[in-house]
N, C-alpha and C positions, 0 to 999 in steps of 0.2 A: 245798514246798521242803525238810524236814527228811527228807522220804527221801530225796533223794538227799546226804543225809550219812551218813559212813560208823560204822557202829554205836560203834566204837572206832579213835581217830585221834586225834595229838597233835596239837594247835592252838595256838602259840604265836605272843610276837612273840619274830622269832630275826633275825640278820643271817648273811654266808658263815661267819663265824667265830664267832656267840653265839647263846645262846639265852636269854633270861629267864623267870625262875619267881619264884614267892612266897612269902614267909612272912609268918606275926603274931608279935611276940614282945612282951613286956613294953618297956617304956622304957627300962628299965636295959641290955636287952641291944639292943634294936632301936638306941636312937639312937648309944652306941659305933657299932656297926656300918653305920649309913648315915656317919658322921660322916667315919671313918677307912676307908671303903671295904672294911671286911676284918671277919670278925668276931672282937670281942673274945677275951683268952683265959679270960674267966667263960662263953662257951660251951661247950656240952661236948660234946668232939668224940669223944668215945666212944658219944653216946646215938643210937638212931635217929631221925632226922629225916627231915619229911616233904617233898618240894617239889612244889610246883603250876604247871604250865604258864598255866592258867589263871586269869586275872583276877576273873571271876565266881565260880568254886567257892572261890577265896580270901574272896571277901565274901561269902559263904554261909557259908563255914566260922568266920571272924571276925565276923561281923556287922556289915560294914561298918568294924571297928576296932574294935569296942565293947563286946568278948567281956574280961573280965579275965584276965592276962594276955597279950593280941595285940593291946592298941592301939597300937602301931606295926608298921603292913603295911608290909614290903620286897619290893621290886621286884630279885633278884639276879641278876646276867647272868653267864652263867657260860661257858666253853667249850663247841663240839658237841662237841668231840673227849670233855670228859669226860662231859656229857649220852651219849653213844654208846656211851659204854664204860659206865656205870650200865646203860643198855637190855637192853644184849649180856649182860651178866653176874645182870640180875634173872632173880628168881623170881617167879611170880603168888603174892600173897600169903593165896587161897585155894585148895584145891583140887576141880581138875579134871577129871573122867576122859578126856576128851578131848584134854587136854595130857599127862597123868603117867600113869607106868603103873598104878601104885596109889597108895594113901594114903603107906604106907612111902616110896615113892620122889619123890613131895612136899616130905615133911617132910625126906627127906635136902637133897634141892635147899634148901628153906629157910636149912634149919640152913649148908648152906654159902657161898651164895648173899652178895655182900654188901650187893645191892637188893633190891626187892621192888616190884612193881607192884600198885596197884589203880584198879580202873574203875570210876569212882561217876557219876550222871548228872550232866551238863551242866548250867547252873542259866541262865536266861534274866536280863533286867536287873533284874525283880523278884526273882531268887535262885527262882523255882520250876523245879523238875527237868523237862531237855527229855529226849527219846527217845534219845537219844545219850549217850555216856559219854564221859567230862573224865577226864586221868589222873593219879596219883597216885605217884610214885615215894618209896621209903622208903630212907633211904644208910644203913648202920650201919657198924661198925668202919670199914678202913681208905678207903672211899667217903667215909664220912662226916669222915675227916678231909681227903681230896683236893677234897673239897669246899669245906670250908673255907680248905683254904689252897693248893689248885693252881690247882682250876677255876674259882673266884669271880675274874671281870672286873672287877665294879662293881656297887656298892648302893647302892641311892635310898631314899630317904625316901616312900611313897608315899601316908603317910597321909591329908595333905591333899585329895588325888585323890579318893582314895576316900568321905572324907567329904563334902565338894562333890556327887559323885554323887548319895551319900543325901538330900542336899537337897533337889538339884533334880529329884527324884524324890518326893519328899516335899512341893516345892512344884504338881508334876504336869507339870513342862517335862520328858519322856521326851527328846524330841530334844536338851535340851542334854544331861541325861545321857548318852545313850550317845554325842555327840562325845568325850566325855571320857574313852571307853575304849580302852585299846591295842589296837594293829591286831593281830589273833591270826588266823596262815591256816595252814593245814597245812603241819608239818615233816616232811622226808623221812627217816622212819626206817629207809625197805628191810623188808625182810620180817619179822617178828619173829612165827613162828611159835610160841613159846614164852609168847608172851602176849597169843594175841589172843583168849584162850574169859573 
């Protein structure tokens, strides 16, 4: 089955008009920010941040919630329109020869670029990496502040979720675990030749 998935492919849950991604943040800034739908202004929206389409490389990367600093996973939904215009305007946040013309011409992309994409494996319900890559989008300067305050629909609280999972994975019920994950199926990004090595 895993071959016919496509090496590099976003897989979210999106509707006509959203897409959601993830973060972990500490409590001080996660629960503000599930609470009041937005996030607070103790976050800082100059830094680069990362978001995750996916559920699992979220709880791989957090540890189910349990990592210091990230135990509150947010579920944030945000516009396509601005998820599309991050895609459109990213850089691969290593380089390529087969994308750039050289190293110099890269790092210029980087340096002006105000995303940045990267492609780390897919993590299965145990968090072990499948043959397939889960993608990584990085917002800095002014992404990173439309993000905060154009793009962002709505933030959930999704802790709870997530840890309920590790349970009953930890009690060995795999089927109630994975009910309990969002539906993620491929989002139609159109061709994005600029970052698919």
């Amino acid at each position: 089955m895993s071959h016919e998935v496509p090496t590099r492919a976003v897989r979210a849950a999106h509707t006509d008009t959203t897409i959601t991604v993830y973060q972990a943040y500490s409590p001080a800034l996660g629960l503000p920010a599930a609470r009041d739908g937005r996030f607070p202004p103790a976050w800082k929206r100059e830094r680069m941040t990362w978001i995750k389409p996916s559920f699992l490389w979220m709880m791989y990367r957090c540890g189910w919630g349990t990592k210091d600093g990230q135990e509150t996973v947010l579920a944030v939904e945000i516009t396509r329109e601005g998820f599309d215009r991050a895609l459109r305007e990213a850089c691969l946040s290593h380089y390529v020869p087969d994308v750039h013309a050289d190293r110099a011409a890269w790092q210029e992309a980087l340096r002006s670029a105000p995303t940045r994409v990267q492609w780390d494996p897919e993590r299965d319900l145990r968090l072990n990496p499948l043959p397939y890559r889960s993608l990584q989008l990085g917002l800095s300067g002014p992404a990173s502040r439309a993000y905060a305050d154009e793009w962002t629909v709505a933030i959930r609280d999704v802790t709870g979720t997530a840890r309920e999972i590790r349970r009953l994975l930890g009690a060995g019920d795999e089927a109630g675990a994975r009910a309990l994950l969002p539906t993620e199926t491929p989002y139609p990004t159109g061709p994005l030749p600029h970052l698919v090595a």
